[in-house]
TORKOL-4160 file (C-alpha; in steps of 0.2 Angstrom, whole numbers, padded with zeros to 4 digits, m for minus):
331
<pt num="1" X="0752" Y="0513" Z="0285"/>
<pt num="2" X="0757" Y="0509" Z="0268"/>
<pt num="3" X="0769" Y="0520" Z="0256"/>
<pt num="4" X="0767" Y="0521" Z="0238"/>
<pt num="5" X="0783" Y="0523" Z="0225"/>
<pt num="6" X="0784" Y="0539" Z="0219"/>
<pt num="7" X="0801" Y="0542" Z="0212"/>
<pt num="8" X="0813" Y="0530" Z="0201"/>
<pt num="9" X="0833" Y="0536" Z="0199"/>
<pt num="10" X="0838" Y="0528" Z="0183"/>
<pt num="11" X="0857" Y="0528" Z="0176"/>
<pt num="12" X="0856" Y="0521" Z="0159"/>
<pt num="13" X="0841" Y="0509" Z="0156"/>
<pt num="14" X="0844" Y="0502" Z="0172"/>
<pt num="15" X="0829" Y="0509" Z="0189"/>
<pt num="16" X="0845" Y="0511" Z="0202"/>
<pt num="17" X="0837" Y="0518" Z="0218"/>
<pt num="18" X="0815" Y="0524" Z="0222"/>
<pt num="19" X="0809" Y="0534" Z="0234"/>
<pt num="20" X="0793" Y="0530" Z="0242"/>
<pt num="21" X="0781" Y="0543" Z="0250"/>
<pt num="22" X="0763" Y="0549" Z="0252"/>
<pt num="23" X="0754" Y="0561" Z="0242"/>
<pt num="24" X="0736" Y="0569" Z="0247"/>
<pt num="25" X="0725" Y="0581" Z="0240"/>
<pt num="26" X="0710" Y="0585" Z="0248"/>
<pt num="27" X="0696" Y="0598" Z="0246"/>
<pt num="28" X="0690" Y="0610" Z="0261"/>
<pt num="29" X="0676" Y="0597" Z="0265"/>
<pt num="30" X="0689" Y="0584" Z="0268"/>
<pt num="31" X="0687" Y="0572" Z="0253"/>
<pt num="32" X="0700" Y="0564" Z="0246"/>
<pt num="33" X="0702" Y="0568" Z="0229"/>
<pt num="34" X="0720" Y="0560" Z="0224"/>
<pt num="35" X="0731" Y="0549" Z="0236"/>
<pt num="36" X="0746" Y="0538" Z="0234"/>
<pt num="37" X="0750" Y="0528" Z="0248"/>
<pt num="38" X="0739" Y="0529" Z="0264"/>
<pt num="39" X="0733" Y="0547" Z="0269"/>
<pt num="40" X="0732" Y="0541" Z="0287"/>
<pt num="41" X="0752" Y="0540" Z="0287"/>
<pt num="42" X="0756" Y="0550" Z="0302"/>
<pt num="43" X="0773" Y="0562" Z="0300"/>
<pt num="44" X="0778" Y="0578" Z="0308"/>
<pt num="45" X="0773" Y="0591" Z="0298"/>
<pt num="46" X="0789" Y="0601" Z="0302"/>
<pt num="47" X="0791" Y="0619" Z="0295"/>
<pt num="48" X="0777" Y="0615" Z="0283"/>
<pt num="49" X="0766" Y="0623" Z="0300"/>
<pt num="50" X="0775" Y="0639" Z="0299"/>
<pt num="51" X="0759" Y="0647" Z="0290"/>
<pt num="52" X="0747" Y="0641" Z="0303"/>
<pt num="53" X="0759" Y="0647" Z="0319"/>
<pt num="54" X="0759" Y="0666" Z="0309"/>
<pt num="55" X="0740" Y="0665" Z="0310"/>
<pt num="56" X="0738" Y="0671" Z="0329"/>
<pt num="57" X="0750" Y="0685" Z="0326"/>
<pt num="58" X="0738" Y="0693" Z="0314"/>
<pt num="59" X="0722" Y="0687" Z="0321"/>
<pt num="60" X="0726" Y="0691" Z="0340"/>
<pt num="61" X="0731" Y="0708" Z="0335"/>
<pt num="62" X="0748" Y="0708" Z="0336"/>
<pt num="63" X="0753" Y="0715" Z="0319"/>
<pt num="64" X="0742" Y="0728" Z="0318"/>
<pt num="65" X="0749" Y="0734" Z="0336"/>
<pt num="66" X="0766" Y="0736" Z="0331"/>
<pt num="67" X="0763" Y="0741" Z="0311"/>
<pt num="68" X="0771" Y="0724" Z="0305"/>
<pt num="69" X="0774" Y="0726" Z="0288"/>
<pt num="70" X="0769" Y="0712" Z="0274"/>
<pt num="71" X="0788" Y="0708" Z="0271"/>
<pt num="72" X="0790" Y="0705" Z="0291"/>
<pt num="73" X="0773" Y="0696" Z="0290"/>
<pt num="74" X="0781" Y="0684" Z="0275"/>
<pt num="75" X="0799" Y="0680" Z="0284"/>
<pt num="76" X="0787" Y="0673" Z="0300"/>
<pt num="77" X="0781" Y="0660" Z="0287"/>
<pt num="78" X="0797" Y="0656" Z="0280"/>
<pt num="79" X="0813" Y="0647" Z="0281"/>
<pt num="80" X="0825" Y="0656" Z="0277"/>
<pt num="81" X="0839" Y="0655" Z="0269"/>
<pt num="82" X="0849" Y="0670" Z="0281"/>
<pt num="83" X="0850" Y="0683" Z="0265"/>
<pt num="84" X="0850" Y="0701" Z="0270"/>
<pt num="85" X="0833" Y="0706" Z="0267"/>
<pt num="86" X="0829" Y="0691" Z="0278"/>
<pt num="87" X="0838" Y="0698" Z="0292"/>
<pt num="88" X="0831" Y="0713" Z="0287"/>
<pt num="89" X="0814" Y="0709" Z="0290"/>
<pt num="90" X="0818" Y="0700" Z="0306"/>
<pt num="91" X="0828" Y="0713" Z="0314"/>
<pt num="92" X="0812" Y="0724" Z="0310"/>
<pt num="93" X="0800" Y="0713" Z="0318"/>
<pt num="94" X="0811" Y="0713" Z="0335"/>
<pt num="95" X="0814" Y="0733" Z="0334"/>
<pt num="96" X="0795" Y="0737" Z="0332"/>
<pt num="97" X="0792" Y="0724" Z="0348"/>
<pt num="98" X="0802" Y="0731" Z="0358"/>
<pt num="99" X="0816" Y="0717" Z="0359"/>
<pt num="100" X="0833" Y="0711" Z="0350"/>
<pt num="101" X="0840" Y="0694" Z="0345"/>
<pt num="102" X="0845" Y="0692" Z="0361"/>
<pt num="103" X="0827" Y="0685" Z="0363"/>
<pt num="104" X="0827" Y="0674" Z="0349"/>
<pt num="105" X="0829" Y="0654" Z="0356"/>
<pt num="106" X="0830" Y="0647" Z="0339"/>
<pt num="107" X="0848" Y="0641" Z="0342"/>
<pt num="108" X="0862" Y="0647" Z="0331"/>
<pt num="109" X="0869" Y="0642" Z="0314"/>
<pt num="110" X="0877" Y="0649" Z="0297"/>
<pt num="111" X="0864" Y="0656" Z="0282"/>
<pt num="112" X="0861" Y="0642" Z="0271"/>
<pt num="113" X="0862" Y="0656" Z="0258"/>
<pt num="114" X="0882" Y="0650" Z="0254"/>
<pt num="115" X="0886" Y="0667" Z="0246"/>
<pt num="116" X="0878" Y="0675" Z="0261"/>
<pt num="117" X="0889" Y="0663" Z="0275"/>
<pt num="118" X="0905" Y="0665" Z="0264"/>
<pt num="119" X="0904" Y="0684" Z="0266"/>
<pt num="120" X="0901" Y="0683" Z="0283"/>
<pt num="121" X="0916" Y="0669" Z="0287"/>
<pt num="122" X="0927" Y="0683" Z="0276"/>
<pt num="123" X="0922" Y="0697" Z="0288"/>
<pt num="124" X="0924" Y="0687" Z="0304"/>
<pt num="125" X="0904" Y="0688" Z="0308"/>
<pt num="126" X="0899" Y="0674" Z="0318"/>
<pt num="127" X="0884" Y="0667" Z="0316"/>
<pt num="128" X="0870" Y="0672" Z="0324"/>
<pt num="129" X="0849" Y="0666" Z="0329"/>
<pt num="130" X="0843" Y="0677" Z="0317"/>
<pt num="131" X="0853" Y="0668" Z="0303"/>
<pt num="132" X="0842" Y="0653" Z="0309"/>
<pt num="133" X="0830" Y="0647" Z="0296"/>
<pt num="134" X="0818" Y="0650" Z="0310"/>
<pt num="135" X="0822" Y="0664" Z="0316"/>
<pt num="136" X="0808" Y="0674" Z="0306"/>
<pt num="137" X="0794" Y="0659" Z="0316"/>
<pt num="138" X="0801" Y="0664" Z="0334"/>
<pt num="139" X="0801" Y="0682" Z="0331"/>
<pt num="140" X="0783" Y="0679" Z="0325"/>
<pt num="141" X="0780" Y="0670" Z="0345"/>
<pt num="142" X="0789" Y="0685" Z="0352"/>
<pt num="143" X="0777" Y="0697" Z="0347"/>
<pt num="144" X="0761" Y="0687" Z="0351"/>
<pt num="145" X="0772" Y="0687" Z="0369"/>
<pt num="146" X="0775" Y="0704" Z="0371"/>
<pt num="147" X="0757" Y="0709" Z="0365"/>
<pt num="148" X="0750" Y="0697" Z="0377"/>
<pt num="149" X="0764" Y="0701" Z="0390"/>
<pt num="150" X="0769" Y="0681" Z="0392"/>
<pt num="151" X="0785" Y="0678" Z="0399"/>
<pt num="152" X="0799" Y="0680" Z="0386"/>
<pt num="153" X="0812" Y="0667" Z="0394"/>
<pt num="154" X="0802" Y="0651" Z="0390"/>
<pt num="155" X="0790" Y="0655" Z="0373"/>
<pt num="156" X="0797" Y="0641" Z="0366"/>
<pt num="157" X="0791" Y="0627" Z="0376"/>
<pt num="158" X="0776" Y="0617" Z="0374"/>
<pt num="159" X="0770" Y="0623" Z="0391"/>
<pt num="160" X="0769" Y="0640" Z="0387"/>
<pt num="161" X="0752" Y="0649" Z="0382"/>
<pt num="162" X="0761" Y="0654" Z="0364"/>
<pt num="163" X="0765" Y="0637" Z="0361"/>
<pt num="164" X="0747" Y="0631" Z="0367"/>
<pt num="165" X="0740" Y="0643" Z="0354"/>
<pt num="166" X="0751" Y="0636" Z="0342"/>
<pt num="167" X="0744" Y="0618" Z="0344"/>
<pt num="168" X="0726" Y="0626" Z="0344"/>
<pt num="169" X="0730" Y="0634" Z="0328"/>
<pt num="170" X="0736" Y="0620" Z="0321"/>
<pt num="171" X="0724" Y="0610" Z="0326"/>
<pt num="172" X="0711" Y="0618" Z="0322"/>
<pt num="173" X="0716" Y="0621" Z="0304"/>
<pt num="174" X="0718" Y="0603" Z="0303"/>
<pt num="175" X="0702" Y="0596" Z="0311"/>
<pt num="176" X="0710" Y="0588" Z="0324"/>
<pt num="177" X="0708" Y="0587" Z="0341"/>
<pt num="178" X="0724" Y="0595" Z="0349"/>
<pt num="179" X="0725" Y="0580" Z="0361"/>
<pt num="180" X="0727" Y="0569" Z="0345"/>
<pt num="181" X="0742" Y="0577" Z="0339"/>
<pt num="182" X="0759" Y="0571" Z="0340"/>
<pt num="183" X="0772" Y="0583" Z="0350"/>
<pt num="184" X="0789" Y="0582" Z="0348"/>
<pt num="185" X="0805" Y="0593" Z="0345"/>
<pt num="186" X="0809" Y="0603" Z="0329"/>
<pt num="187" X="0825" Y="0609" Z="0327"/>
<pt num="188" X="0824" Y="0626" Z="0332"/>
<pt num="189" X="0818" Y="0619" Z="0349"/>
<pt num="190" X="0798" Y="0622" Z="0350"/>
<pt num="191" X="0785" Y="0611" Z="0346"/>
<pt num="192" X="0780" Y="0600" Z="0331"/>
<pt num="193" X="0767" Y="0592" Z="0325"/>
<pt num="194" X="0764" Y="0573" Z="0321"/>
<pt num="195" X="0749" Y="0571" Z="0310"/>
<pt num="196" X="0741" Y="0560" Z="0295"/>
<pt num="197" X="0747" Y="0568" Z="0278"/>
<pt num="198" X="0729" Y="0570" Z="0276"/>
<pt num="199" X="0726" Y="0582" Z="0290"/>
<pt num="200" X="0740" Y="0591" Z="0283"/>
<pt num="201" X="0733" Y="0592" Z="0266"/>
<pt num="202" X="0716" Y="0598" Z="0275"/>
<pt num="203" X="0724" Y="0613" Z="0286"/>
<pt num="204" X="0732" Y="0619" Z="0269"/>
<pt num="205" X="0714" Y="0619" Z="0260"/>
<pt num="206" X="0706" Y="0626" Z="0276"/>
<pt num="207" X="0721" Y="0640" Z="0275"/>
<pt num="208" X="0719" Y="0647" Z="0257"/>
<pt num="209" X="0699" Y="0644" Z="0258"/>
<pt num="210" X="0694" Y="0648" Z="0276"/>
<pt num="211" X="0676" Y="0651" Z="0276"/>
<pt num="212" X="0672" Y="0639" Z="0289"/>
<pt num="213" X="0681" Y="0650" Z="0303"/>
<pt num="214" X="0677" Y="0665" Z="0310"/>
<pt num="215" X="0681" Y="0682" Z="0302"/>
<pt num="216" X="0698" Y="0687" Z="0312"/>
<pt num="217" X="0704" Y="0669" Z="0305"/>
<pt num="218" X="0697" Y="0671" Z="0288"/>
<pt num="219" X="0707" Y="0689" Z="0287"/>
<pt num="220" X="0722" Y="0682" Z="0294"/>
<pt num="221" X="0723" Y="0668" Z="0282"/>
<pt num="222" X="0721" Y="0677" Z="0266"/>
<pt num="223" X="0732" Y="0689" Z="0271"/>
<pt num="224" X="0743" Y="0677" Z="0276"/>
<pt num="225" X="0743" Y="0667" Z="0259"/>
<pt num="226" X="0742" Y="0683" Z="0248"/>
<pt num="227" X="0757" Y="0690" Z="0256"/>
<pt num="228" X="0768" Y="0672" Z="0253"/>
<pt num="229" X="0762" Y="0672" Z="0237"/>
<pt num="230" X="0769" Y="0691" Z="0233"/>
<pt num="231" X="0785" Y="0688" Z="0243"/>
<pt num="232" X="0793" Y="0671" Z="0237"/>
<pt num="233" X="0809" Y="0676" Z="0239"/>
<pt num="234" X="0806" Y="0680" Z="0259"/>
<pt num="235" X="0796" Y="0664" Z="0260"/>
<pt num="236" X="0815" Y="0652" Z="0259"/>
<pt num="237" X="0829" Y="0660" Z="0247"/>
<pt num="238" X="0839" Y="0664" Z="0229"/>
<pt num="239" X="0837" Y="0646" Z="0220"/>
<pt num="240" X="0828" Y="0636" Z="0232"/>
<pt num="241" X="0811" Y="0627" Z="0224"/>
<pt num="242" X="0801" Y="0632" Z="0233"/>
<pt num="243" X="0803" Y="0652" Z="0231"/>
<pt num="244" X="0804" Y="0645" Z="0211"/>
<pt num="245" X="0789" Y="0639" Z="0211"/>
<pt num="246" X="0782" Y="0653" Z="0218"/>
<pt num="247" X="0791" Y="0666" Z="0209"/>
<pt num="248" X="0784" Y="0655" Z="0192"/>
<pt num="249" X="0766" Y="0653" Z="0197"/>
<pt num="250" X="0763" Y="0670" Z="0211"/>
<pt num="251" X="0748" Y="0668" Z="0219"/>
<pt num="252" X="0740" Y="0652" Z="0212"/>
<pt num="253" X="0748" Y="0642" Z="0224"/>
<pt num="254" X="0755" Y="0643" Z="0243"/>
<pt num="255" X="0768" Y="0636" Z="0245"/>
<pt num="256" X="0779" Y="0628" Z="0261"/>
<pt num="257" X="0793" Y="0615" Z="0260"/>
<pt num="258" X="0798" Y="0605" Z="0279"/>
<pt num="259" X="0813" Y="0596" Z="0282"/>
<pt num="260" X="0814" Y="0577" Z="0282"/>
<pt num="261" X="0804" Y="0575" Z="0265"/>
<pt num="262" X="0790" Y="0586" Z="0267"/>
<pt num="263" X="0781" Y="0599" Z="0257"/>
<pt num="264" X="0764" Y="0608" Z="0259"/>
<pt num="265" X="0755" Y="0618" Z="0246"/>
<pt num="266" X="0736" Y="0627" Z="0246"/>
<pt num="267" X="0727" Y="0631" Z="0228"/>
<pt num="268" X="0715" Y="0646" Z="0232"/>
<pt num="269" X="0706" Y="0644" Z="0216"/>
<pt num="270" X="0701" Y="0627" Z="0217"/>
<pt num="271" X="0702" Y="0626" Z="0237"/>
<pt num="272" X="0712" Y="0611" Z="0237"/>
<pt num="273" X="0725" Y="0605" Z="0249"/>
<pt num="274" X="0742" Y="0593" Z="0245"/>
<pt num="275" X="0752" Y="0586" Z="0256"/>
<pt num="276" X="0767" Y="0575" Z="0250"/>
<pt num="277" X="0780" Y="0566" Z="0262"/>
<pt num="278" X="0795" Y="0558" Z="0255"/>
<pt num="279" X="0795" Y="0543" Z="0267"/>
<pt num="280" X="0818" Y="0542" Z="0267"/>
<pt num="281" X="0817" Y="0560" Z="0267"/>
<pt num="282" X="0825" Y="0562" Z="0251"/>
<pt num="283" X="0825" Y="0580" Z="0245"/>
<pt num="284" X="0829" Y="0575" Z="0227"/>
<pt num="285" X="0812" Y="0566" Z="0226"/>
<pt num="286" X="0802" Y="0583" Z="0230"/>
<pt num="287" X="0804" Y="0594" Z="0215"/>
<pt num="288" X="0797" Y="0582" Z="0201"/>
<pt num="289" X="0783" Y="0575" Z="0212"/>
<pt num="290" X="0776" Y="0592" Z="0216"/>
<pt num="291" X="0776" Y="0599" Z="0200"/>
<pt num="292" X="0769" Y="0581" Z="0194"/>
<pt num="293" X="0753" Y="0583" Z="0206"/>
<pt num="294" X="0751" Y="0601" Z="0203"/>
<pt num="295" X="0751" Y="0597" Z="0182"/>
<pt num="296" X="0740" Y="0582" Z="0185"/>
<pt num="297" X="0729" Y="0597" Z="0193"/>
<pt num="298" X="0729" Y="0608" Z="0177"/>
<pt num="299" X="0738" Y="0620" Z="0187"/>
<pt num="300" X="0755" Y="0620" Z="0176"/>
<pt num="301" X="0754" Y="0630" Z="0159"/>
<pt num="302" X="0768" Y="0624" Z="0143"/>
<pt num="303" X="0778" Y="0639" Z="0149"/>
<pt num="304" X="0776" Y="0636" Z="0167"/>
<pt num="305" X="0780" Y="0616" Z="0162"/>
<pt num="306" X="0797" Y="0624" Z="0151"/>
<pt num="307" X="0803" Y="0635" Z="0163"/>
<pt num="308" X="0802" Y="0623" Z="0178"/>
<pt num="309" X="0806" Y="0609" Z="0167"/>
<pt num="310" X="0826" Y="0605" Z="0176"/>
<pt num="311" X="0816" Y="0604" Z="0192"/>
<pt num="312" X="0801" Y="0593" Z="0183"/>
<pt num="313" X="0814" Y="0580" Z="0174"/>
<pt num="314" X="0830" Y="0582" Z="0184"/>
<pt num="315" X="0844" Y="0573" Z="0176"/>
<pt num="316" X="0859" Y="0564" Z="0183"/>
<pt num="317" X="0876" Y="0568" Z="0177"/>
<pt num="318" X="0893" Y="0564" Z="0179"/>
<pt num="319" X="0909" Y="0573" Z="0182"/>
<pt num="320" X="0909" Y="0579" Z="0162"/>
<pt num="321" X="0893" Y="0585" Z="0165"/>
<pt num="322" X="0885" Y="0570" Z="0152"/>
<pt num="323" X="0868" Y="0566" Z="0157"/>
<pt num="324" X="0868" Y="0546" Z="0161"/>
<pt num="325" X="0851" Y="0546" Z="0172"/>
<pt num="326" X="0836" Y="0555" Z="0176"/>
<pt num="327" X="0823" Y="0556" Z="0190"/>
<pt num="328" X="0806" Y="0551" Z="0185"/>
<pt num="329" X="0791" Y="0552" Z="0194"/>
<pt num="330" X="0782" Y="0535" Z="0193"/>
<pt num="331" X="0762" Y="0541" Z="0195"/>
């Protein structure tokens, strides 16, 4: 499964470090339509499936039941970055379910919102699982539990039927068959899902243009996509990309960033998929190759271009703030 170069990091003339990856964009028939590197490289998708594990808890009638709202709806797609209105929108979920972060197995860890963990380390808050970037995704499982009265103990293992509907979902969406999937562990302890960047790219064209799928699923994904759209700050947090980009371009794209070099977007409009994987990992490779693919896709107007412009054609500097390097996209 061959890589392409996608990123060179320059400091004066001189190329110092590349980043290789995979990038796939496909239309809702499954054709390819623009691929560096192999679209069969398998990866985990990692919190890139977040949208497709918040379908079920519209389409089996779980928000409806308890009133979700569209906010709590967004933060079950997110990773978040543990801002107030985050927990906001998670302790609301829990409330209207009937349960309490006591529930939430997502593990514990500090906001990534610095301002957000400095106040709390200043007030002697410990952190909590609702300061979890997942926390808003395992709420989301909680209430397909409760509304289907699973057992609340053990929703995040693979063997239990939320998880299962997970996979189905997922797999689903993606055209596979669930059996083909890779399973391992994301870090908020349920299931992830190991997959060619392509299927990836097609479960994101399948989610903002769903006509294949029956009617509960068709609702449940527009809703879905609408709502990230409308909420980019719910969808991660103040500063990071990918509630920029969203804030910048609203609901022409849908947009989901993973860790370990992944990032997922849907383009209603054109009913087009991407997938991109940064095959080190490396964050600083993302911004530029995104907004690369989606300009190569007449996506990115001269004001879109200027105001994303430190996130298309990030510079390097040094300690005195000089810019000595850049990071250029090489396709």
């Amino acid at each position: 499964m061959e890589t392409g170069k996608l990123v060179e990091v320059t400091r004066g003339e001189m190329v110092e470090s590349t980043h290789r990856g995979v990038v796939v964009v496909v239309d809702t028939s499954g054709k390819t339509v623009f691929a560096v590197g192999d679209p069969q490289y398998r990866t985990y998708i990692r919190s890139a499936a977040k949208p497709m594990q918040a379908v079920p808890v519209i389409e089996r009638g779980a928000a409806q039941r308890f009133g979700l709202s569209e906010q709590e709806l967004a933060v079950i797609t997110a990773s978040h970055s543990g801002e107030p209105e985050h927990q906001e929108a998670v302790n609301g979920i829990l409330k209207k379910i009937g349960l309490s972060t006591d529930n939430l197995l997502c593990g514990t860890t500090k906001p990534l919102h610095k301002p957000t963990a400095a106040k709390m380390a200043a007030e002697n808050i410990k952190p909590g699982p609702i300061h979890c970037p997942c926390s808003g995704k395992h709420s989301g499982m909680l209430a397909i539990a409760v509304h289907e009265n699973y057992s609340l103990n053990d929703y995040y293992l693979l063997e239990h039927p939320v998880q299962q509907i997970m996979l189905e979902t997922m797999a689903e969406l993606a055209e596979m068959k669930k059996e083909e999937i890779i399973i391992g562990i994301d870090g908020c302890g349920v299931p992830v899902f190991g997959m060619p960047v392509k299927a990836m790219a097609l479960a994101y064209a399948n989610f903002v243009r769903p006509d294949k799928f029956s009617s509960s699923r068709q609702e449940a994904c527009l809703k879905l996509a609408r709502i990230m759209g409308e909420n980019p700050k719910l969808i991660a947090g103040s500063g990071r990309f990918t509630t920029v980009l969203a804030e910048q371009l609203g609901t022409k794209i849908v947009a989901k960033d993973g860790s370990e070099g992944v990032f997922c977007l849907g383009i209603p409009e054109k009913g087009l998929g991407i997938a991109i994987k940064i095959e080190d990992g490396g964050a600083r490779a993302m911004d530029p190759v995104i907004l690369r693919v989606l300009d190569r896709l007449g996506l990115l107007t001269a004001e879109d271009k200027e105001a994303l412009d430190s996130h298309y054609h990030p510079r390097i500097r040094n300690f005195r703030n000089e810019v000595i390097g850049m990071i250029r996209v090489t396709f």
